[in-house]
Steps between C-alpha positions, in 0.01 A plus 500: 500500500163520653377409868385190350825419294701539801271240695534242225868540439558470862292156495642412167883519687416316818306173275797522276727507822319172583535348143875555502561307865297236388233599805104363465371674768557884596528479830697683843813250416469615129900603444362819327587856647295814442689800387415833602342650146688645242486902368255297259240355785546175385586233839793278418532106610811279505561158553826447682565154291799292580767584235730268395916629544566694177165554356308852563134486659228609304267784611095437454499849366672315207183257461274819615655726212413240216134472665454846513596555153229293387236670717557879460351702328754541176625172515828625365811705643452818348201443245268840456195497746218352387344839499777668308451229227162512425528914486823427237295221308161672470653850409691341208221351419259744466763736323554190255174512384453883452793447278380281335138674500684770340623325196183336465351799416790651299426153265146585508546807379679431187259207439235752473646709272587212270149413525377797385288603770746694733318871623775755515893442533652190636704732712189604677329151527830384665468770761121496556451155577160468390407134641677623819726187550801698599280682766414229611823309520615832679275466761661131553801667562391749733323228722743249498753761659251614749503128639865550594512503813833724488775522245718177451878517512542506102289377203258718493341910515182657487207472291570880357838396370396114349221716352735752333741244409288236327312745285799707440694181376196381311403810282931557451493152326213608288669815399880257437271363246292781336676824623268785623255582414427142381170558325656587147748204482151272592334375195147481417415121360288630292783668276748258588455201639763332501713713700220535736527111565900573571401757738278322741701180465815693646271681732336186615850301524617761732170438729618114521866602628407689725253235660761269487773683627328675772283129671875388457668776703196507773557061490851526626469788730191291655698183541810687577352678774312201641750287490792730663734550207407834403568724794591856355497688163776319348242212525243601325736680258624146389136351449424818264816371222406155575133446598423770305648649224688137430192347515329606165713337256259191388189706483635787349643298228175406430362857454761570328450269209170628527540877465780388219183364299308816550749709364649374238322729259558805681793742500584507890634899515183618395300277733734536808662825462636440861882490627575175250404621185778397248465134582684312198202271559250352754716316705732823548163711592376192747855462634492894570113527632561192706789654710314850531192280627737331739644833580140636575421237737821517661473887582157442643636225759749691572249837578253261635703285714766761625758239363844603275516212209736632233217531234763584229666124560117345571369589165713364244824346745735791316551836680459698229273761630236393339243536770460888566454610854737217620 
């Protein structure tokens, strides 16, 4: 504690030594002795009350404890320091977005070629980043890990490693769909559009799991965190299955129907000649994209939060090695 803290806890003891015995005034008959202080600082009061035969007397450090509690600084027996939180919170954060950034402009990509209007190889655009939104979102990662004021106990990195991991993750996803190079399995709308309108639909589903997933795994670690439940990895291990990955299931039914639609017309090995070509049908190839999406996200957190969730279990609930790297 500080000079300060000690001070107050010191006062806090002798007016709750006073409360106890019933005392209005603090006075030099006040029943309350003065300790010598602790290997803490803090000055110690007791109230010698009478105690009835059979019953144990109750120290004001009993009262003081509870009172303290609700003054200091974390509130809760071993919660993360303030400080440590917001480093953990606004690191995740910032590396959410980037990831997010990054399949942005993976969609964008193959929107442009479906359009039409896409300058050189999708391959290329992915990595050039033309409007300069992953850049961007980079820098947001690099700042919001130069606010830390040192490294928390778990949860989270650097900014070089949630960089590497979130556009790593990202363009791996892109390449589960369209193998690489991904520019000749990307169709030109203009010679067929139909499969074009598949292709950005999955592309653009995949942009709305990963919001989802990710604001979900940064909501639980947040309240987690504040709230004292989450206090090491195995915390914020639990709100990636369940905040995060778990969390998708409405919405990405949704997106799902949608993308369903879209492709109905179009034969799904040519347009996705990824790891789950020979889909019997679309719900086979969503069942299969979905879990290497999952799997994807999961192997970022993991990179980006130095945390050990069993991504093979997290992206489909079978361990069946179907998440690679895991």
């Amino acid at each position: 504690m500080l000079g300060s803290e000690h001070r107050l806890a010191g006062r806090l003891s002798l007016y709750a030594c006073a409360i106890w015995g019933g005392i209005d005034e603090l006075d030099d008959e006040t029943p309350c002795d003065r300790s010598e202080p602790d290997d803490t600082g803090i000055v110690d009061w007791d109230y010698h009350q009478p105690v009835e035969e059979g019953r144990r007397p109750m120290r004001t450090t009993t009262l003081l404890t509870i009172v303290l509690l609700a003054v200091s600084p974390s509130g809760v027996q071993g919660q993360v320091l303030k400080n440590d939180q917001r480093c953990i919170t606004g690191l995740n954060k910032a590396g959410a977005k980037l990831f997010v950034a990054q399949v942005k402009e993976n969609e964008r990509c193959v929107k442009l070629r479906g359009k039409g209007v896409l300058v050189g190889t999708v391959d290329d655009c992915i990595n050039d980043d033309l409007e300069g939104k992953v850049a961007s979102a980079t820098d947001k990662v690099i700042g919001a890990h130069e606010r830390c004021t040192a490294p928390p106990p778990f949860g989270a990195t650097d900014a070089p490693t949630v960089v590497a991991a979130a556009i790593e993750q990202a363009r791996d996803h892109f390449t589960d769909l369209f193998a690489s190079p991904a520019d000749p399995a990307i169709v030109d709308g203009n010679i067929d559009p139909a499969a074009a309108r598949c292709q950005a639909s999955v592309s653009r589903s995949f942009v709305q799991l990963a919001n989802v997933a990710l604001k979900g795994f940064a909501a639980c670690k947040k309240r987690g965190l504040a709230d004292g439940s989450i206090t090491n990895e195995t915390g914020i291990e639990d709100c990636l299955l369940d905040g995060g990955l778990g969390g998708v299931g409405k919405v990405w039914s949704k997106w799902k129907i949608a993308s369903a639609k879209a492709c109905a017309d179009t034969n799904l090995d040519s347009a996705f000649p990824g790891v789950c070509t020979g889909a019997v049908d679309f719900l086979a190839f969503d069942a299969c994209i979905t879990a290497r999406a999952k799997c994807r996200l999961c192997l970022y957190a993991n990179l980006a939060d130095a945390i050990a969730t069993d991504c093979d279990l997290g992206d489909d609930m079978s361990d069946n090695e179907s998440c690679p790297g895991t």
